[in-house]
RONU-782890 format. One line per field, with one value per residue: x, y, z of N, C-alpha, C in turn; residue number from 1. Coordinates in steps of 0.001 Angstrom, whole numbers. Atoms other than C-alpha are relative to their C-alpha. Layout:
# RONU-782890
n_px	(X_...) .
n_py	(Y_...) .
n_pz	(Z_...) .
ca_px	(X_...) .
ca_py	(Y_...) .
ca_pz	(Z_...) .
c_px	(X_...) .
c_py	(Y_...) .
c_pz	(Z_...) .
k	(NUM_...) .
# end
This chain:
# RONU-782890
n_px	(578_-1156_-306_-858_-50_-268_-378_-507_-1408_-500_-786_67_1458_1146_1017_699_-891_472_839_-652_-416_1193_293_-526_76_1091_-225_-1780_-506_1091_-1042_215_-266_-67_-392_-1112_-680_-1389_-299_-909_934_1537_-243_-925_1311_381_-961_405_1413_-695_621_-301_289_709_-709_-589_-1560_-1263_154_-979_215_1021_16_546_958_1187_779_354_361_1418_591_-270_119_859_-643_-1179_953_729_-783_-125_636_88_1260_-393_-52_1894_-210_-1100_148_-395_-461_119_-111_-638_1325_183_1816_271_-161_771_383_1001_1339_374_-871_296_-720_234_-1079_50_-205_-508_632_54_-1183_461_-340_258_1582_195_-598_-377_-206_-964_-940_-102_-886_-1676_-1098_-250_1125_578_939_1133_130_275_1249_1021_519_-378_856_1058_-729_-232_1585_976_-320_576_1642_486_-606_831_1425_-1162_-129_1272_333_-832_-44_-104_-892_527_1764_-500_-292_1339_556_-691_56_1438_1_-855_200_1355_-114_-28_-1133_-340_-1025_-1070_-1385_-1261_-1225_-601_-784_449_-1034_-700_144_337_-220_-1126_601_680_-1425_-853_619_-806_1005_151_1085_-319_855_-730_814_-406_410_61_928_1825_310_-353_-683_258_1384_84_-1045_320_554_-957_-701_841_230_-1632_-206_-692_111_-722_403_-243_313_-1004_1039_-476_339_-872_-617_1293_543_-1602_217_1283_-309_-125_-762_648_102_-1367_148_-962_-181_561_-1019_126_925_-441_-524_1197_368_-587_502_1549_67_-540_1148_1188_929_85_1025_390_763_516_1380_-207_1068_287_-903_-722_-716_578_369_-1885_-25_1091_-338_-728_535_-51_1108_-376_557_349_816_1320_744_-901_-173_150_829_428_-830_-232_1093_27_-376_-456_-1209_-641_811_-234_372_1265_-825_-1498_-540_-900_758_984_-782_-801_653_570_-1399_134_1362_-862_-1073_1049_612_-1126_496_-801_-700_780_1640_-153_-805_1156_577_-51_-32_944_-400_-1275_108_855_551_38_90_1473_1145_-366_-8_709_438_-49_723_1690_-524_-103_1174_579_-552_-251_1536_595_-211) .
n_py	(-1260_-788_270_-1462_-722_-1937_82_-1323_-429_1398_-367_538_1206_-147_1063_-11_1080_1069_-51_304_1143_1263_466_784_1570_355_-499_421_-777_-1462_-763_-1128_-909_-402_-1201_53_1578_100_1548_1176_-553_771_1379_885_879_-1022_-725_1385_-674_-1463_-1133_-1295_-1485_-1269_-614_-338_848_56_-1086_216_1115_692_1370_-230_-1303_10_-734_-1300_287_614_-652_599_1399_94_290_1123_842_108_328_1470_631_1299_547_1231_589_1105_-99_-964_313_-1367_832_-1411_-1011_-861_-24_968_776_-1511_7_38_1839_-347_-17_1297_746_-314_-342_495_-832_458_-1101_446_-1101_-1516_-870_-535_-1202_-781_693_19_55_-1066_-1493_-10_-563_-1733_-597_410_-379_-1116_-892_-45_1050_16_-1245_854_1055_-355_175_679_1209_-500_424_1538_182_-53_697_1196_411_386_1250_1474_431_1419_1354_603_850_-62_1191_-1050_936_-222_-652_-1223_-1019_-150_-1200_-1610_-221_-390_-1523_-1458_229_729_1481_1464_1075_1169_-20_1067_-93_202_1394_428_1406_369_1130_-345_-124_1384_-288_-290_491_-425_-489_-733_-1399_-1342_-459_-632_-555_-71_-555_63_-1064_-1441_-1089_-1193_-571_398_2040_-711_1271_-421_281_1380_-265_-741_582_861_-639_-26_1202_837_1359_362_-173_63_-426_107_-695_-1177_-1269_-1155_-459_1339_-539_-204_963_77_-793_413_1394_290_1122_1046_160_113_-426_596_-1033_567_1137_646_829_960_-732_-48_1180_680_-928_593_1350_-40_-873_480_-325_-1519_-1155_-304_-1165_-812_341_364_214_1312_256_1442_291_1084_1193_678_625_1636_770_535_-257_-984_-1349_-1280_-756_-706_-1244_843_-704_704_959_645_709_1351_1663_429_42_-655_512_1393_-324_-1581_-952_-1209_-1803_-629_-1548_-11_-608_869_737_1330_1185_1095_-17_1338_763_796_926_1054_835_746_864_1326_218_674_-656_774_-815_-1355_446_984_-1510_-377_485_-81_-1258_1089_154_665_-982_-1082_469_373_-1398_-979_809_201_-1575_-471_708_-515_-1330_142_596_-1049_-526_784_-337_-944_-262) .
n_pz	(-480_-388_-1085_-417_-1639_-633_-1058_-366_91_-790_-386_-1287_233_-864_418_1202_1195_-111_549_1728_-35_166_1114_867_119_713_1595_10_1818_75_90_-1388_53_-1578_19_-640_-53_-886_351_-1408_-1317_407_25_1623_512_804_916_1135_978_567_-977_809_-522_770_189_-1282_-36_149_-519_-1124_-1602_213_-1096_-1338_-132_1005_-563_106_1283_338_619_1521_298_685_1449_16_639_1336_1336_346_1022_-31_996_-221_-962_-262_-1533_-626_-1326_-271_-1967_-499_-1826_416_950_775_890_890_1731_1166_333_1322_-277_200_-880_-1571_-944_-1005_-757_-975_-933_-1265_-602_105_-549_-854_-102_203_-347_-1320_-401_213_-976_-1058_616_281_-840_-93_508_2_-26_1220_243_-324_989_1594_-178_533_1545_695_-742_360_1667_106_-106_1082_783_-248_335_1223_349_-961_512_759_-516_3_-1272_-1393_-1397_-1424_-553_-1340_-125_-11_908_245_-792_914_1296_428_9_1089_1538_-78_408_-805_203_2_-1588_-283_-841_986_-178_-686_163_-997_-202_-200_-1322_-687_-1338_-1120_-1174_-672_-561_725_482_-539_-1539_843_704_1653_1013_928_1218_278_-1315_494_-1465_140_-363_-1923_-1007_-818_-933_-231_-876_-1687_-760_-495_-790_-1214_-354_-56_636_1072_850_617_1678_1391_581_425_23_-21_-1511_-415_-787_-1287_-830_-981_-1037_-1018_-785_-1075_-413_45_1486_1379_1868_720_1307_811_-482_583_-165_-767_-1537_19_132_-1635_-689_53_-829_-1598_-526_-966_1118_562_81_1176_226_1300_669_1183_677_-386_-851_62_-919_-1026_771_-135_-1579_-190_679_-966_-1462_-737_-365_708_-970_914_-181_322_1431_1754_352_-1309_-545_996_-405_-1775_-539_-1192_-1033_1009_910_-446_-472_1267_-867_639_477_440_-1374_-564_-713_1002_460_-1211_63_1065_-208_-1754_281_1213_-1090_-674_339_417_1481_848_1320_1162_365_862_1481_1158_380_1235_1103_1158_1135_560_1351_575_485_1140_982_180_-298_954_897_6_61_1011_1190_693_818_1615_266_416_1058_1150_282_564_1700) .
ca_px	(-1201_690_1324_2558_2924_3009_4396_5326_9309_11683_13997_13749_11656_9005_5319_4307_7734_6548_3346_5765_6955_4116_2739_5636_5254_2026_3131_6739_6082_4869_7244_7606_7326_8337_9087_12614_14876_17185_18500_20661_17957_15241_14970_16764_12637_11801_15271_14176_11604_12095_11728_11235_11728_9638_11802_12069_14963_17288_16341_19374_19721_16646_17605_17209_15301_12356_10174_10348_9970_6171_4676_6152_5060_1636_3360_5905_2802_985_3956_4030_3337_1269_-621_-359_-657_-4233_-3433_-2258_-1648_-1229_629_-847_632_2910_1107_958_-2771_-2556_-1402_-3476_-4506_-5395_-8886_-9072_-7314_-7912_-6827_-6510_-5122_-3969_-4129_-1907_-3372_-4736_-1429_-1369_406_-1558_-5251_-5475_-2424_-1601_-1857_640_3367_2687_3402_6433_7804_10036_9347_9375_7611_5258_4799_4677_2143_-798_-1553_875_-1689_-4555_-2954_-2211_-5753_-7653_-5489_-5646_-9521_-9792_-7168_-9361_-11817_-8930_-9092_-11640_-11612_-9835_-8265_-8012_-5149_-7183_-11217_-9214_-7803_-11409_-12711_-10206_-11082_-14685_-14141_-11474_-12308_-15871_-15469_-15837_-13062_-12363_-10316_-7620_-4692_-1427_1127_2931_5747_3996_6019_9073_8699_8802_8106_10958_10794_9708_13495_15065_12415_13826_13001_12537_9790_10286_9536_10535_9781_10539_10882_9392_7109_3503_4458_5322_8114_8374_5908_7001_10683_9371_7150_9914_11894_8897_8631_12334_11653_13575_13136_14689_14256_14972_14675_16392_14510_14702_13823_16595_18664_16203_14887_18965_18630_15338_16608_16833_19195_16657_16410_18688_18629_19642_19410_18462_19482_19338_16317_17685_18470_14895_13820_15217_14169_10330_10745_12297_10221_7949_5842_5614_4771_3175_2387_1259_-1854_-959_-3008_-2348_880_3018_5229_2702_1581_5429_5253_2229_3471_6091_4170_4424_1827_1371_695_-1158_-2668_-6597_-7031_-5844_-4835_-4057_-7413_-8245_-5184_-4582_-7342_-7966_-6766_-5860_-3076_-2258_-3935_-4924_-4353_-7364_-4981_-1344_-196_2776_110_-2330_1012_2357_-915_-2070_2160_1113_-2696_-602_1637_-1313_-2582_-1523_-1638_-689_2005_376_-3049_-1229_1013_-2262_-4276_-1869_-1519_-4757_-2966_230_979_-1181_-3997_-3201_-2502_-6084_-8009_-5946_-5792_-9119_-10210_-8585_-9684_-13473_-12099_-10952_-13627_-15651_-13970_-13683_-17417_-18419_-16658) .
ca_py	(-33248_-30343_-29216_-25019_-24724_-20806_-20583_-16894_-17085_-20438_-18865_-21203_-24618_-23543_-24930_-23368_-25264_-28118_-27942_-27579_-30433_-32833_-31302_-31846_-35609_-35471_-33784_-34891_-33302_-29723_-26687_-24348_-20846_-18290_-14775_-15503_-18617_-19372_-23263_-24201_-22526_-25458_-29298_-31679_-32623_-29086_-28396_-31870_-29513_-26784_-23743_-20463_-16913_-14138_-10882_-9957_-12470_-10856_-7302_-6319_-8520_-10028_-13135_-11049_-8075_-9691_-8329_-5087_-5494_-6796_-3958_-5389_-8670_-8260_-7100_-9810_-12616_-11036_-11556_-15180_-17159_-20031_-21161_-24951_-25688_-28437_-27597_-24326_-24830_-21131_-21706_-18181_-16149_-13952_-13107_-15886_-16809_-12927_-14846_-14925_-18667_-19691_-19817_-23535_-24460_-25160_-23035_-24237_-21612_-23470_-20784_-20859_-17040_-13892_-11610_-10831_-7817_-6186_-7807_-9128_-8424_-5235_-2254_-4426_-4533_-745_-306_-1925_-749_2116_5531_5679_2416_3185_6452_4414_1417_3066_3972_1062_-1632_344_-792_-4321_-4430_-3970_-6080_-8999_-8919_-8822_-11570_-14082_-13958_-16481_-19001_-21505_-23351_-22377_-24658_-23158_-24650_-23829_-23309_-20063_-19020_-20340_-17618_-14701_-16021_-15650_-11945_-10298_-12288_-13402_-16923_-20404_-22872_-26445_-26994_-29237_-29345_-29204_-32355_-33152_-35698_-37291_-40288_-38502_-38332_-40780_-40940_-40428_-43505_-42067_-42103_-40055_-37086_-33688_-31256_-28707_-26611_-26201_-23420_-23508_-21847_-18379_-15772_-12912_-10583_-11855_-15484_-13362_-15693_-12764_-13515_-16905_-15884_-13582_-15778_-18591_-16002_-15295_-18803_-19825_-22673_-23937_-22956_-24281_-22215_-23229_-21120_-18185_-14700_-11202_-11274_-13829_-11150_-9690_-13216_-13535_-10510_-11098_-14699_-15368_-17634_-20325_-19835_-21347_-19836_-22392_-20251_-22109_-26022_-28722_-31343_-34088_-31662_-30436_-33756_-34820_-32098_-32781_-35949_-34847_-31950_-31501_-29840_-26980_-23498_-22154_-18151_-16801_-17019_-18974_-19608_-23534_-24084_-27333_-27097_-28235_-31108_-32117_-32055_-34079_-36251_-36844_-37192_-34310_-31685_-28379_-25421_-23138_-19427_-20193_-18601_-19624_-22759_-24007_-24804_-27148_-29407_-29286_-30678_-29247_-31748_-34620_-33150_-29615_-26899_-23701_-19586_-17389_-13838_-13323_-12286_-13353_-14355_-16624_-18554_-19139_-19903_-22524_-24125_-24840_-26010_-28690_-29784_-31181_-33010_-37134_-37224_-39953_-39465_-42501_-40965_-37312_-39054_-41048_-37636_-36396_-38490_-37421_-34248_-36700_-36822_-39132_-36919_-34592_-36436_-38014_-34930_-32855_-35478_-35973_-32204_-31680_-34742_-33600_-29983_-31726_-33957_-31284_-29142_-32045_-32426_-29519_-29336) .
ca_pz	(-16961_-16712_-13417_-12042_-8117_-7132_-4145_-2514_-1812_-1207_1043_4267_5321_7165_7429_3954_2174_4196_2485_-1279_-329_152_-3285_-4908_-4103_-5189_-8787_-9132_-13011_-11680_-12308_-8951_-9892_-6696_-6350_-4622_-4529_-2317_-3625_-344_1991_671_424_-2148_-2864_-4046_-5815_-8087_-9822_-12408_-10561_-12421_-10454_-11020_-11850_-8329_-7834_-9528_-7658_-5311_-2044_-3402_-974_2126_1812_-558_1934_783_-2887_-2031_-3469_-6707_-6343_-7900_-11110_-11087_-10751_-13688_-16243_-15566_-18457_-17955_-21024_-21203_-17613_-16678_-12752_-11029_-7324_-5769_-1614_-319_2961_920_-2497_-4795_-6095_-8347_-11511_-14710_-14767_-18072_-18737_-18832_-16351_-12581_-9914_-6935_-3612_-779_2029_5039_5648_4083_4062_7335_6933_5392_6616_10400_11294_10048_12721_14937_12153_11340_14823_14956_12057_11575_10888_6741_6827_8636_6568_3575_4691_4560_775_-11_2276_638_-3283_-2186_-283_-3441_-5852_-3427_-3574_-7025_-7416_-5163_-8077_-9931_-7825_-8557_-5031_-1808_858_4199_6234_9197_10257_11240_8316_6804_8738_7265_3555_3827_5592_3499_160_936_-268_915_1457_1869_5544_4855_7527_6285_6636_9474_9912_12569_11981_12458_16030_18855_22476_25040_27711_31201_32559_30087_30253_31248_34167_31397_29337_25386_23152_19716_16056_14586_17312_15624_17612_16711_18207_22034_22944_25004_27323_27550_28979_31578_32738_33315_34725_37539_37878_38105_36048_33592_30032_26911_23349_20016_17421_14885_14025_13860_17978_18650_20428_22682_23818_24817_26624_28189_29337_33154_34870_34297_30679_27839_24119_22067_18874_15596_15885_13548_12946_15260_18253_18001_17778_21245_22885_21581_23391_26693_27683_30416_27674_25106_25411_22615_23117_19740_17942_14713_11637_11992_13845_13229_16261_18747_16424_16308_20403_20578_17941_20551_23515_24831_26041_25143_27187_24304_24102_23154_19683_16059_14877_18304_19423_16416_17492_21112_23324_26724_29229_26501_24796_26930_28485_26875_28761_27701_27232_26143_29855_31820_34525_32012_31073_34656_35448_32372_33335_37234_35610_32974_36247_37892_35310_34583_30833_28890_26146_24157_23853_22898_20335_18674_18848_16729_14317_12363_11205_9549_6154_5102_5585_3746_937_901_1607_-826_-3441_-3396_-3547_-6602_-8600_-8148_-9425_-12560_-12608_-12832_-15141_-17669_-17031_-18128_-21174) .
c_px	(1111_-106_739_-22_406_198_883_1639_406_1316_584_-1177_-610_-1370_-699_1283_-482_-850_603_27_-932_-708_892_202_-884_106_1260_297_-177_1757_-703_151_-442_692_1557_517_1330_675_315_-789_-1313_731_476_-1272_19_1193_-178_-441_745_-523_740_-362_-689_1169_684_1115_1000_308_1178_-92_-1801_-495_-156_-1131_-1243_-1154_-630_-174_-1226_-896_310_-381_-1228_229_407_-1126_-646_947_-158_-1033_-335_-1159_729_-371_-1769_-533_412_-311_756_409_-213_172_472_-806_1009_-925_116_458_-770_-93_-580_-1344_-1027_217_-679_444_-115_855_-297_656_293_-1035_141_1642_-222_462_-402_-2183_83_1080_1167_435_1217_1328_181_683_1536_711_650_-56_-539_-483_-1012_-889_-1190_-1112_-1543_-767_1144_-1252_-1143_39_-265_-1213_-966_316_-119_-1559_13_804_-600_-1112_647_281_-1415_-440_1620_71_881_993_-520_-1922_227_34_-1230_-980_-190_-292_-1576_-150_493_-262_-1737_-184_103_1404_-245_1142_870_1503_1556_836_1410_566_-244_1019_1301_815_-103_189_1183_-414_264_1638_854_-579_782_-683_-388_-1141_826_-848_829_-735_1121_-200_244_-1461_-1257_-135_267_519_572_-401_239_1349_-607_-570_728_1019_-370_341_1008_-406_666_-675_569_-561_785_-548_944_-1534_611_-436_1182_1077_-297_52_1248_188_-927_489_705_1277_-565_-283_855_-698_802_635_-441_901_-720_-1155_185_41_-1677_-373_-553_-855_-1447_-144_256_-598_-731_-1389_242_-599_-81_-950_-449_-1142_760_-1128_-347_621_561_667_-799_-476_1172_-98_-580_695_1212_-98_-79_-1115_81_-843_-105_-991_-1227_-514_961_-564_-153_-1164_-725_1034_273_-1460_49_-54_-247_1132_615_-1349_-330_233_-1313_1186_1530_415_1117_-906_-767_1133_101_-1272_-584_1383_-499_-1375_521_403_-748_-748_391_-710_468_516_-833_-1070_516_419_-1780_-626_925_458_-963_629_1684_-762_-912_-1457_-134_24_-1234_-944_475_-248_-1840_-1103_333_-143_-1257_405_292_-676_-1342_87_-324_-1585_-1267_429_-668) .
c_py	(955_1288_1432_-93_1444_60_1637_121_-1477_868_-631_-1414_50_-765_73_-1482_-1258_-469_-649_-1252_-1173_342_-377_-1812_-545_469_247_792_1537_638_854_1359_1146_1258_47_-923_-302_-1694_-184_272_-1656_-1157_-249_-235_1337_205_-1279_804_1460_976_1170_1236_1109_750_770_-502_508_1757_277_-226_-248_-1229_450_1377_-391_648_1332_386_-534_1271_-597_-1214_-344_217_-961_-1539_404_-521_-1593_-921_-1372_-380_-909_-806_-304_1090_1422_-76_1228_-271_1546_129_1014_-188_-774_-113_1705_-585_-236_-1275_87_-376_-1698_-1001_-40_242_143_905_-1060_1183_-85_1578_726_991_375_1289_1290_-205_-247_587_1441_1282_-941_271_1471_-52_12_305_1296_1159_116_-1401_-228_1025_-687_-1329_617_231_-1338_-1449_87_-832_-1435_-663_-388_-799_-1095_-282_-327_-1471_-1616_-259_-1057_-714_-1034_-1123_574_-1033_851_-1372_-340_-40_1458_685_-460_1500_1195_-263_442_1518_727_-358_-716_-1087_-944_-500_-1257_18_-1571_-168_-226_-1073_167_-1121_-1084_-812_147_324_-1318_407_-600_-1335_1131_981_947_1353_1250_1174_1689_479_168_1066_-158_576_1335_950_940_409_-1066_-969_560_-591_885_61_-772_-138_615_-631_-1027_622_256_-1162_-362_-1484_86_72_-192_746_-47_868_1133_1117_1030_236_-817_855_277_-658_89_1427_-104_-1176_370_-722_-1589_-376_-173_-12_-686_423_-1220_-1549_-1134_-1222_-978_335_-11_-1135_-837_908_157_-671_150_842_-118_364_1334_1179_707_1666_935_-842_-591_-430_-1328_-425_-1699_-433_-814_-1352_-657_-302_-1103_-1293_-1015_-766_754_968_938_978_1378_1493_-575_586_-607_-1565_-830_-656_-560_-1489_-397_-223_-85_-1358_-1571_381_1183_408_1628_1670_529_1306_-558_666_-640_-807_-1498_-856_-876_-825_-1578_-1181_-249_-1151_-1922_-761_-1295_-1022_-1340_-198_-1269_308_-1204_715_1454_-344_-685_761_802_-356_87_1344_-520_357_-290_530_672_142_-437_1093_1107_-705_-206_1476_247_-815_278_997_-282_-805_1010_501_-715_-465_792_591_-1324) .
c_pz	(392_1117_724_1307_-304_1482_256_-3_504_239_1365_-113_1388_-410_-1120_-1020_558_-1174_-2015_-166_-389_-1540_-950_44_-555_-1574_193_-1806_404_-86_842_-1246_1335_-249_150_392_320_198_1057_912_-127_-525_-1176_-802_-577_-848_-1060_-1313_-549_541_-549_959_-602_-465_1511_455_-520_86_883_1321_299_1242_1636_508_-1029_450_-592_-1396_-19_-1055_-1515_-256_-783_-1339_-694_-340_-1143_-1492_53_-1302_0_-830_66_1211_33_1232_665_1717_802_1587_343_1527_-375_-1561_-1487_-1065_-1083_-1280_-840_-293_-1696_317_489_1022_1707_1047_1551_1164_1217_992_1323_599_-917_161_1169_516_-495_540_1806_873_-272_884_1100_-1056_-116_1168_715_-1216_27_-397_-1625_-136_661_-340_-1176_173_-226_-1322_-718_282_-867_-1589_58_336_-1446_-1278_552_175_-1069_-416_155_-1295_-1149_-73_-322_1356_1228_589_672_1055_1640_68_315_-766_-1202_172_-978_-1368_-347_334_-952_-1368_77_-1136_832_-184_555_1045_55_1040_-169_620_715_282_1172_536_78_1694_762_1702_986_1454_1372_940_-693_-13_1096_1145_-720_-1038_-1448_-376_-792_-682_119_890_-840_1144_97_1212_1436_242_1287_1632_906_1054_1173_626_841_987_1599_641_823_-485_-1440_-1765_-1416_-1461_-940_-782_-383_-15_375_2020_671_1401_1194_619_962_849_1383_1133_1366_124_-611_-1067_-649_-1323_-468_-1171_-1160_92_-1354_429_1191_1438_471_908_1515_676_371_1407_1350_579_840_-1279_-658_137_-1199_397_-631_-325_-1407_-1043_24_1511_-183_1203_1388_-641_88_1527_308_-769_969_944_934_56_-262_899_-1059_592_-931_-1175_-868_113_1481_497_-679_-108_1334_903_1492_939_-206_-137_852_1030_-1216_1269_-1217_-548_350_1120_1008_1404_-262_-254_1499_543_-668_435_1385_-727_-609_1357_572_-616_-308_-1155_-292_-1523_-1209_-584_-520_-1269_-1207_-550_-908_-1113_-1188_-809_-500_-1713_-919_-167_-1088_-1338_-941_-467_-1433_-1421_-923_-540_-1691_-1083_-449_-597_-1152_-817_-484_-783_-1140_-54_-938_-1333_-846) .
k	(1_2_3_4_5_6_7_8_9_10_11_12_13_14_15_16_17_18_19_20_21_22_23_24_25_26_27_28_29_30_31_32_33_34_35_36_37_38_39_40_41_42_43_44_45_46_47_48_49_50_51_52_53_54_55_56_57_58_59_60_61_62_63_64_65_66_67_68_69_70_71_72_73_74_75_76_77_78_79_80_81_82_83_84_85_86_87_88_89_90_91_92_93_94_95_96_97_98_99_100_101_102_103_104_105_106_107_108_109_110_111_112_113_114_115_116_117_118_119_120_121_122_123_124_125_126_127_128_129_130_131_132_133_134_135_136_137_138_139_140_141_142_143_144_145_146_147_148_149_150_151_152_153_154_155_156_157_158_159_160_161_162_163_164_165_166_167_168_169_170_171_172_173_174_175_176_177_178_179_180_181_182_183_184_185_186_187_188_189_190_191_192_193_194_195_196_197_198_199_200_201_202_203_204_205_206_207_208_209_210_211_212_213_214_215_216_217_218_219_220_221_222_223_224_225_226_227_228_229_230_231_232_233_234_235_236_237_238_239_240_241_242_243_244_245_246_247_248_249_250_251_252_253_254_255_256_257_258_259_260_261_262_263_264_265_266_267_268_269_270_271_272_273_274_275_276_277_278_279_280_281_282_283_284_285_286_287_288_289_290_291_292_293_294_295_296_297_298_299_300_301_302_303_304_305_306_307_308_309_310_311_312_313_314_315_316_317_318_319_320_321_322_323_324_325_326_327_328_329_330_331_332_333_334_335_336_337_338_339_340_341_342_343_344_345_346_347_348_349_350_351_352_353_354_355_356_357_358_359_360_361_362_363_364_365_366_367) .
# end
């Protein structure tokens, strides 16, 4: 069977390349094709596979500005030539699923989210961007709006990484999906005995606005409690501004550092809305707790006074607030770690695996 992943840009391994990853294990024959490809940025597992760039790749400083070449990206998917392929497996957040499947074939979008730059999440970017781009968004959002509708009619089955981003596919593309949870290294993790844990809070991830790590400093700052953040991003400076006495910016750190850190924690704060979110699943996975804002992904993995707590609003009050609530409670790290072990690999494998055999079961049915 022959085998296309579409995948938006491999420029970094975040929780969509995660995602590459696990299908390329599951189709070790498939050929990646990706707007923008950045080989040393992405795993030894995805660089296995032949991986063909759109034309955008070889646009100038393609590798850091792809961003701004989206308007072109709906072009760029239509040239792709995929007659031959059984399978097409589209990884949508950045626009993917718009290529011309053949007719025969079955196309499958696994959806971390709706663009959200130009759909839920739109009027906050506008307002943060600068002034000719925020000029220019409007009849460009309007363009990309109306080509990603029609594109959704290409897919022959959605999977929603979320009941969340479920939600956003039935609003902006009024379609159903299939809510599979994307693959976490569960088993990558391990709990910290009791003596070694730290007198310390954890945030980690991409500090870009949406995620408010914001929020999360000032509040530690009120507090005077101790704050440790991991993490790179276009906010990385800021946070190091923002930061207290009580706060240390580690800046972007290697798997292993992380790792530890999981483990030693009093617990994570998590103050963005995300469409799934991996990083608290990684905590738990740890044993560690999670002190979450109560929308998105978040409140399909963290469970209110099992695993964490949740704040209701994004306010430096609701954090300090949900962080005294957490203090008080005696969790056990066993019972967080076990809880999240249903969103592990293995999952995902099943559930996904399984999804797209009826799809070609089907297919081959009906011919």
């Amino acid at each position: 069977m022959k085998v296309a992943i579409i995948h938006y840009w491999l420029v970094g391994m975040r929780g969509g390349e995660k995602v590459i990853e696990a299908l390329c294990e599951m189709y070790p024959q498939a050929d990646i094709f990706t707007h923008v490809y950045v080989p040393d940025a992405v795993s030894s597992r995805i660089r296995q596979h032949r991986i063909i760039p759109t034309f955008i790749n070889s646009l100038p400083r393609a590798a850091r500005m792809y961003k701004t070449y989206l308007p072109l990206m709906p072009l760029a998917l239509e040239q792709l030539d995929l007659r031959g392929y059984d399978l097409v497996i589209s990884s949508e957040s950045g626009p993917s699923k718009g290529i011309i499947p053949p007719s025969d074939a079955v196309h499958v979008c696994y959806c971390h989210t709706p663009m959200r730059y130009i759909w839920n999440m739109y009027h906050d970017y506008r307002d943060s961007a600068g002034p000719l781009t925020r000029w220019m968004m409007p009849p460009l959002a309007h363009y990309l709006r109306m080509w990603d509708v029609t594109s959704a009619a290409r897919v022959d089955s959605f999977v929603a990484n979320s009941t969340t981003v479920a939600r956003r596919i039935r609003r902006f593309y009024g379609a159903e999906s299939a809510v599979i949870h994307p693959p976490v290294d569960t088993a990558s993790f391990s709990i910290a005995p009791a003596a070694e844990l730290g007198d310390y809070h954890l945030m980690a991830g991409e500090l870009v606005s949406y995620k408010r790590p914001d929020l999360a400093i000032r509040a530690f700052n009120e507090m005077k409690l101790k704050l440790t953040v991991i993490g790179g991003g276009e906010m990385l400076d800021e946070v190091r501004r923002l930061a207290g006495p009580t706060v240390t910016v580690m800046g972007p750190q290697p798997f292993d550092v992380l790792r530890q850190h999981y483990a030693r924690c009093r617990a994570l704060v998590f103050p963005g809305e995300e469409d799934f979110g991996m990083v608290p699943v990684e905590a738990m996975a740890s044993g560690r707790p999670v002190v979450a804002f109560g929308k998105g992904g978040a409140t399909e993995t963290v469970v209110d006074g099992l695993s964490g707590t949740f704040f209701a609003e994004q306010s430096v009050e609701a954090i300090s607030s949900a962080v005294m609530r957490l203090a008080a409670l005696d969790l056990d790290p066993a019972k967080i770690a076990a809880h999240a072990d249903q969103f592990g690999r293995a999952q995902f494998f099943r559930r996904m695996q399984s999804h797209i055999d009826g799809l070609l079961a089907g297919r081959t049915g009906a011919h």
